[in-house]
C-alpha positions in Angstrom: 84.9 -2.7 -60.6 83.4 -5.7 -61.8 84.2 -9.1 -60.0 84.7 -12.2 -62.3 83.3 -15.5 -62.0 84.2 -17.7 -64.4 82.1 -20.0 -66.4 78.9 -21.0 -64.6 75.3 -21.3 -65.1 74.5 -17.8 -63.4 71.3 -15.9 -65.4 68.3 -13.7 -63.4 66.1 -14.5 -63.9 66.2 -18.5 -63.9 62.7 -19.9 -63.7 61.5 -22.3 -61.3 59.6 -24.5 -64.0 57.8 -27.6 -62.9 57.6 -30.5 -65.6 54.6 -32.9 -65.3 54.2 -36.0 -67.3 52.6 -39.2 -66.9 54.1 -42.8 -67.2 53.2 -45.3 -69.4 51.0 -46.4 -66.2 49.5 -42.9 -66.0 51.2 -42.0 -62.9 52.0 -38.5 -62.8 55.6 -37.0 -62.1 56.8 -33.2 -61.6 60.6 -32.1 -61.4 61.8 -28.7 -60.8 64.0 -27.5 -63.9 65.5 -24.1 -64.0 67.5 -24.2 -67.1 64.9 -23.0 -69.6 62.8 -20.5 -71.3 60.7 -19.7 -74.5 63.3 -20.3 -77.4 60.6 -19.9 -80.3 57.1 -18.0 -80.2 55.4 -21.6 -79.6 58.3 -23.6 -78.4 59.9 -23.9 -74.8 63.9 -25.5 -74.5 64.8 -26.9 -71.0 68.1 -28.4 -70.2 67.5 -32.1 -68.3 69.4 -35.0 -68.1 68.3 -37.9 -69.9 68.6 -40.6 -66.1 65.7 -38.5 -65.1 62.1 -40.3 -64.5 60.2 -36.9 -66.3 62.5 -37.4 -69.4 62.3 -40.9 -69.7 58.3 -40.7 -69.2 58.7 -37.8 -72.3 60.4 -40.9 -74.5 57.2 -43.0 -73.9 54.1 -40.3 -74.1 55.8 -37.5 -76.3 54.1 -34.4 -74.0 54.7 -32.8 -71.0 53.4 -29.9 -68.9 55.7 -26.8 -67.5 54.0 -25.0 -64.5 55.5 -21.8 -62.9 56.7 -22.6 -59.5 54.7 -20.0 -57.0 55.8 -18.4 -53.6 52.8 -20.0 -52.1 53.9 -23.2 -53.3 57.8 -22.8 -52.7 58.4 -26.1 -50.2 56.9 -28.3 -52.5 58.4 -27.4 -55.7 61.6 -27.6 -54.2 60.9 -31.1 -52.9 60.4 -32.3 -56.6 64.0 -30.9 -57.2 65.6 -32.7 -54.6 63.2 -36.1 -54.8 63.7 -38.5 -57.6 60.7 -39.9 -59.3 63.3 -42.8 -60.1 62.9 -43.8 -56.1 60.1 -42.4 -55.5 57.1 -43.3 -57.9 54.6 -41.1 -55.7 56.3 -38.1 -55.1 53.8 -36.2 -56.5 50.9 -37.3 -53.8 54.1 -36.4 -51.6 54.2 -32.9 -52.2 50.5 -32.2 -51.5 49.6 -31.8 -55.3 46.7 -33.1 -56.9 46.3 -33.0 -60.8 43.6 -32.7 -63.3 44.6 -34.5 -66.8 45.1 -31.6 -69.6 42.8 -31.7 -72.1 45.7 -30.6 -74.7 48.4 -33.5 -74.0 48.7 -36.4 -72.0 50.4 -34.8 -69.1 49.1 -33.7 -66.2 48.1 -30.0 -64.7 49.2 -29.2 -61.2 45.9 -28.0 -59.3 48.0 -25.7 -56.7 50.0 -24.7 -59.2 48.0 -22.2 -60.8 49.7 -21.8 -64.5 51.1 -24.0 -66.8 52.2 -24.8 -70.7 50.9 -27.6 -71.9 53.7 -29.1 -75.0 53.9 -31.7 -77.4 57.5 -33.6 -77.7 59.4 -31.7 -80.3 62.8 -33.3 -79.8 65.2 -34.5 -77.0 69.0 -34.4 -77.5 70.9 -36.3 -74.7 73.9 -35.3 -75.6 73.3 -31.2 -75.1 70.6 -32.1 -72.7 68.2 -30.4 -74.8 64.2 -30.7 -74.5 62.3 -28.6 -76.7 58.6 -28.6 -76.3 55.8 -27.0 -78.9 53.7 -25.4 -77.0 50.0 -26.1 -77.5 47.8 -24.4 -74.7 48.8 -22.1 -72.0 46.5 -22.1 -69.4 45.7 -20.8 -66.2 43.7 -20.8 -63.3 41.1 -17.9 -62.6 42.3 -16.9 -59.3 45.3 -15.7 -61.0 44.2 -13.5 -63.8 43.1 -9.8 -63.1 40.3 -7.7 -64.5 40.9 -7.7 -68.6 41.2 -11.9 -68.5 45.1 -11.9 -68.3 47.6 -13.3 -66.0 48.1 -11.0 -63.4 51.9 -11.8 -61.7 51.2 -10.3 -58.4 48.0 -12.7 -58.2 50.5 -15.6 -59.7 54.0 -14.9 -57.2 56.3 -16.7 -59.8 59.3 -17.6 -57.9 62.7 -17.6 -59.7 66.3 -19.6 -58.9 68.7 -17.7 -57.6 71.8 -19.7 -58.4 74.6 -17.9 -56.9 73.1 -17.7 -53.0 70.7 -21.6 -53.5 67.5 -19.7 -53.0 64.3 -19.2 -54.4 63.3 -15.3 -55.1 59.2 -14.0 -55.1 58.9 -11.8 -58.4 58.0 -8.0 -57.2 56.4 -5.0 -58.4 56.8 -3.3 -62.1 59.7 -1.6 -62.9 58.2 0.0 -66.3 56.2 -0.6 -69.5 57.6 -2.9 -72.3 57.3 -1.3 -76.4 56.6 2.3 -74.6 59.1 3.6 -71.8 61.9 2.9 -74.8 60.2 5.8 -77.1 61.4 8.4 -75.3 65.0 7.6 -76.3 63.9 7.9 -80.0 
C-alpha cells in the first residue's frame, strides 16, 4: 500500500550543489541549492530565487560555478544554505573554504570541494526561478579520480538532500552497470 503525500518537492536523489560566483568586487559567494540537475548534455537548470546574493552576483558577471557538496565537507555546505551572502559578505572565509579563480569563468572553484562545473549565464527567469547554466569545463581535483583518470564517487562522497527527514545522505556502493545489466531483458 502506497502512502500519499501530496504535492511537494520530494526527488532521491536531490543534489547538494554549491554555487560560487564572484561580485562585482570579486568577492566570492557559495549557496547550497538542491533543486537542480543536468537538463541538456552541456547545460545545468537550478531553481533559486532571484533575493539571493549568488543570483544577483550571476546578473552582474554572467558565470557561476556548481561544486558537489562532499560528506567530508557536510558542516560547511550546510552553513552556506542557512547563511545569507546578503548579511553576510564573507561567509565564504566563514565556512573554512578557500578558492582558486577558474580559468573557464569568472567564478570561483572551492579548493575543499574537490569537483565542480564551471557555467556561462545562459538565462535566468525569476518568475519560474529558473537558472540555466552552459556548461564549459568540468573539473576536478586529483585526489578524487581513480586509476583510468575519471571521477571515482567513493574517492568524491557526494552527499545528497534528503527532503522528507532534513538531512544530508553519503552516496554508497554500486548497485549495477549502466547500458549493460539492461541487456539481459532483451
Amino acid at each position: 500500500m502506497r502512502k500519499n503525500f501530496g504535492v511537494k518537492p520530494i526527488c532521491y536523489p536531490q543534489p547538494v550543489f554549491i554555487i560560487g560566483t564572484y561580485d562585482e568586487n570579486g568577492v566570492p559567494d557559495a549557496m547550497n541549492a538542491a533543486w537542480g540537475g543536468i537538463s541538456e548534455e552541456n547545460e545545468v537548470s537550478i531553481c533559486i530565487s532571484e533575493d539571493h546574493k549568488t543570483t544577483k552576483n550571476i546578473a552582474v558577471k554572467k558565470a557561476f560555478t556548481v561544486s558537489m557538496g562532499t560528506a567530508d565537507q557536510v558542516v560547511a555546505c550546510d552553513y552556506v544554505g542557512i547563511e545569507s551572502g546578503n548579511k553576510v559578505p564573507d561567509k565564504v572565509a566563514r565556512a573554512g573554504w578557500t578558492v582558486t579563480k577558474s580559468a573557464f569563468v569568472d567564478a570561483p572553484l572551492f579548493d575543499q570541494l574537490p569537483m565542480a562545473m564551471e557555467c556561462e549565464l545562459i538565462s535566468y527567469t525569476p518568475e519560474t526561478c529558473r537558472l540555466v547554466g552552459r556548461i564549459v569545463n568540468v573539473s576536478a581535483d586529483e585526489s578524487v579520480l581513480n586509476d583510468k583518470g575519471v571521477v571515482d564517487p567513493l574517492k568524491l562522497r557526494p552527499i545528497t538532500f534528503d527532503p522528507m527527514n532534513n538531512t544530508y545522505l553519503e552516496l554508497g556502493s554500486k548497485a549495477g552497470n549502466a547500458f549493460c545489466d539492461g541487456v539481459k531483458l532483451k
